[in-house]
N, C-alpha and C positions, 0 to 999 in steps of 0.2 A: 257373302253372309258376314255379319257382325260380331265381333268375339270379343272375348276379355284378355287381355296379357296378361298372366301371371308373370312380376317381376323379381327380379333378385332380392332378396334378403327382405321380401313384402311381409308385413304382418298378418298373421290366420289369427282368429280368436274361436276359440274352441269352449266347449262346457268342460269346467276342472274337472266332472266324471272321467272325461277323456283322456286325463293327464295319466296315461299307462303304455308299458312297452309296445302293444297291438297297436293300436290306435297312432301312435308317432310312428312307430316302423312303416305301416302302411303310408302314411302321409311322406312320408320320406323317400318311401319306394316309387311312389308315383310322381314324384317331385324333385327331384335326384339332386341337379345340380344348383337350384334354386336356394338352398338354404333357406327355407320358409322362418321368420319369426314367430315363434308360437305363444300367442297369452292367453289364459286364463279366467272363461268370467265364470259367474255365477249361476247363470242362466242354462239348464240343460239342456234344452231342448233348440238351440239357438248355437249354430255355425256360420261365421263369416269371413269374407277376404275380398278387400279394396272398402269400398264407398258401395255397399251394395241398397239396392230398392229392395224394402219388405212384401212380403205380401200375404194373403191371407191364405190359411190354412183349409177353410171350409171341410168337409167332411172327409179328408183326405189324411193319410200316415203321414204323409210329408207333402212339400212344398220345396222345389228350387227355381230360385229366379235368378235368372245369369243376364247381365246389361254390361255396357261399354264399361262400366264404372265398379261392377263386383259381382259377387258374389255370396247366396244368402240361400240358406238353407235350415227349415224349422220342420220338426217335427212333433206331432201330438204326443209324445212321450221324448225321453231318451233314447229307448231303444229302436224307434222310429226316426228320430234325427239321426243316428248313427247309419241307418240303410238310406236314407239323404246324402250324406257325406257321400258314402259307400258311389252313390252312383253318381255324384257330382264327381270322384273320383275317376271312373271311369269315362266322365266326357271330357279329361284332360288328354289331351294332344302334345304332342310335341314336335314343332317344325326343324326344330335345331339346335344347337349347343345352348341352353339358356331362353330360348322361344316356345314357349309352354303356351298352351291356346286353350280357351272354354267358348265353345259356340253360345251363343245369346240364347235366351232359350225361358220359358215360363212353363214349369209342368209339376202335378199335382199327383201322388201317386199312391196307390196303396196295395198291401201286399194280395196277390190274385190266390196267390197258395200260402196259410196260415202258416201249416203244417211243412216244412221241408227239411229232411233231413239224408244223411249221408253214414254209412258206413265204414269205419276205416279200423282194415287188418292191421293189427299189431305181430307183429314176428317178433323172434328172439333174437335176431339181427335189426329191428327197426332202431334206431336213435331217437333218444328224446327231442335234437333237431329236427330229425327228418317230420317227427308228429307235430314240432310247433309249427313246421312252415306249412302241412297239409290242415292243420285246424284254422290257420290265420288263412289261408286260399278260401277254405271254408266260409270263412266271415265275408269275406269280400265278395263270396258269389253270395251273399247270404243264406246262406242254409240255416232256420232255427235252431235245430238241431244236430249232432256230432255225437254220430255213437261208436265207442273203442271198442273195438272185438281185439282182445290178446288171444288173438291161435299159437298157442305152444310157451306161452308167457307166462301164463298163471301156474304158481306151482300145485299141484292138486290138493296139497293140506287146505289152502285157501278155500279152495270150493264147496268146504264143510262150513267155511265160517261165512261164504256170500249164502249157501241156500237156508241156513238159520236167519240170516238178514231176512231176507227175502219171506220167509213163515212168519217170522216176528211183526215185519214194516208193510208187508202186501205189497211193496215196491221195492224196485233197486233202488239206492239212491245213491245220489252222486258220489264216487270214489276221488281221491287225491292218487293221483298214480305217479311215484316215485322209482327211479333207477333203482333193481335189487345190484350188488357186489358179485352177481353170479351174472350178469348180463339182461336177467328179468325182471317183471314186474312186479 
């Protein structure tokens, strides 16, 4: 079968949306010894590496065309080129120290399950590591959504001011969840 080499120190062009710790970590985690060049364009919906062939989007989330010559990955939004990436990511290979491999390949894809989401306990022992690296796994298996349950974290004064939220807004909405100096949240 016919692949692409990802080379050393090649340039990736990425949408500047993408310019954030998630997004480079993963690309680094799957790419290790490579030191990928990463630039910048304007364009969001639009991820490339080498000399890639376009192709068309048609009624699909995404679109990856993998040839001798690159790699090219569009999706109908942002958020759709980013689960592009995501699984052009996962068809990276690696034969050996610096021998990084993407099978040839033209597929067109959209998501089968809108809705997918994940729950994840919070303990008074979990670390704010330990949560980056299970919400970033999160992203990469794509799950939409990522719901924090603190079991034993929240201090019960709190719970007066989420169920006022909650009477007020008819929703939760999104929290900032910060390390408390007592080891909670």
């Amino acid at each position: 079968m016919s692949f692409y080499k990802l080379s050393k120190n090649e340039k990736i062009i990425l949408p500047e949306k993408a310019n954030n710790p998630a997004v480079l970590d993963t690309l680094h985690n799957f790419t290790y010894t490579l030191n990928l060049q990463v630039e910048f364009a304007e364009e969001e919906t639009l991820f490339t590496v080498g000399n890639p062939t376009p192709c068309d989007l048609c009624d699909a989330d995404y679109v990856i065309n993998v040839t001798k010559e690159g790699a090219f990955v569009r999706g109908k939004d942002y958020k759709s080129a980013v689960k592009g990436f995501l699984s052009l990511l996962e068809m990276v290979f690696c034969y050996g120290k610096d021998d990084y491999r993407i099978d040839c390949v033209c597929k067109k894809e959209s998501a089968k399950i809108p809705f997918r989401a994940v729950h994840i306990c919070i303990f008074p022992e979990t670390t704010v590591e330990e949560l980056r690296k299970v919400i970033r796994t999160c992203g990469v298996a794509k799950y939409s959504h990522v719901i924090l349950e603190p079991w034993g974290s929240v201090q019960l004064e709190a719970l007066k001011e989420l169920s006022d939220s909650i009477a007020m807004h008819g929703v939760i909405q999104p929290l900032l969840v910060r390390p408390l100096s007592d080891g909670g949240y």
